[in-house]
C-alpha positions in Angstrom: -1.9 -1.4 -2.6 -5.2 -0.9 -4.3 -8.0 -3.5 -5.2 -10.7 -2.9 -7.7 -14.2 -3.9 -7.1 -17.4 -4.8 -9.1 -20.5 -3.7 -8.2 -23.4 -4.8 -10.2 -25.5 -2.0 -11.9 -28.1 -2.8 -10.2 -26.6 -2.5 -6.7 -24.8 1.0 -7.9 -26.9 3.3 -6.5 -26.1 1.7 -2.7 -22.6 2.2 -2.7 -21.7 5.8 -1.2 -17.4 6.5 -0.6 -18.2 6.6 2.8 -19.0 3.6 3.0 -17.7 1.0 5.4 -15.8 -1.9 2.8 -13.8 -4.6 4.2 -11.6 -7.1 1.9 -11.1 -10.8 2.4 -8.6 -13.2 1.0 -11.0 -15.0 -1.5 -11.4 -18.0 0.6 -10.6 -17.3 3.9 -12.9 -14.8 5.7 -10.5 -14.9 9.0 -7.9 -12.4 7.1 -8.8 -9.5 6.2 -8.5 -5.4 6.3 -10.1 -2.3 6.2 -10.5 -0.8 2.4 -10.7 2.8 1.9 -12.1 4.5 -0.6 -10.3 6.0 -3.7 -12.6 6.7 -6.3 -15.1 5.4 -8.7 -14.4 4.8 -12.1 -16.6 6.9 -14.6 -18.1 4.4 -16.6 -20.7 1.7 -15.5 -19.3 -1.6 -17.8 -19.7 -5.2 -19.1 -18.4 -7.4 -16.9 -15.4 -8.9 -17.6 -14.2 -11.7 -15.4 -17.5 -13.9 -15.3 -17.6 -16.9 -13.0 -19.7 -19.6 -15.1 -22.3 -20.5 -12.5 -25.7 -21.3 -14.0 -27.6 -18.2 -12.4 -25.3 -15.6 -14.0 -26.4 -13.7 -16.6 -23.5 -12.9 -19.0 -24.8 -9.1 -19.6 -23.9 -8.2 -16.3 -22.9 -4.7 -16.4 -20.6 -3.2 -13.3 -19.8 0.0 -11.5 -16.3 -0.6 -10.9 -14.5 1.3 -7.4 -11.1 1.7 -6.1 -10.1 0.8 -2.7 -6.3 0.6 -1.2 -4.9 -0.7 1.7 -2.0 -1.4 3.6 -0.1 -3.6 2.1 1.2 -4.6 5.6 -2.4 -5.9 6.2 -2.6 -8.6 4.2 -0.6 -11.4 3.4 -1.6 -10.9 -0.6 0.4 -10.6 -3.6 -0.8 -8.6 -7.1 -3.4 -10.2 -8.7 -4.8 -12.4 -6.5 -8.6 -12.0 -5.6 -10.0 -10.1 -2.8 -14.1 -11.0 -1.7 -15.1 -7.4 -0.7 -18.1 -6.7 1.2 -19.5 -2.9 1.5 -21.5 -1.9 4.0 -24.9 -0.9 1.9 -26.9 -0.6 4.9 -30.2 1.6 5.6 -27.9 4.0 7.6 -25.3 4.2 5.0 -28.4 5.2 2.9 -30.2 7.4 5.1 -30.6 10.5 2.6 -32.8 7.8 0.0 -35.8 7.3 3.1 -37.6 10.6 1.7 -39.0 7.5 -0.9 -40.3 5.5 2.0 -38.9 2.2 3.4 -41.1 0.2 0.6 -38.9 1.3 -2.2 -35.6 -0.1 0.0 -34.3 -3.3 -0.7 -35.0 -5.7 2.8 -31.7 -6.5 4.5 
């Protein structure tokens, strides 16, 4: 089954296919899987599905991914929402540390 994420524009240039990414049932952070990496879809785009909280700005722009996983992992059925968490670490982003650790976000 795949799943496919939003990443803010802003957070694009973190997100490397290698990276470790793990999806919960939105909700419930006690189930959940592994997500591996398909591809990336070409185009960075205006968001689409936009929560209505008071902080968000409504020209958010995404990098959109595809993950899959086993369906066998997850108790989920098509089109219900995963919350996905991808590992954005400094190791994940070793090759960037040429700029010096002032120009990396602080974790």
């Amino acid at each position: 089954m795949n799943v496919r994420v939003d990443v803010d524009e802003h957070d694009a240039w973190r997100v490397r296919p290698d990276a470790l990414a793990i999806g919960y049932l939105q909700g419930n952070n006690k189930i959940g899987a592994k997500l591996h990496f398909v591809r990336f879809e070409p185009y960075v785009i205006p968001k689409v599905s936009l929560t209505g909280a008071p902080t968000e700005r409504v020209d958010t722009r995404v990098l959109q991914l595809i993950h899959s996983f086993e369906r066998d992992d997850l108790p989920i059925y098509v089109g219900q929402q995963l919350d996905v968490y991808i590992d954005a670490s400094f190791e994940q982003n070793r090759e960037l540390s040429s700029f010096g650790a002032a120009a990396l976000p602080a974790h």
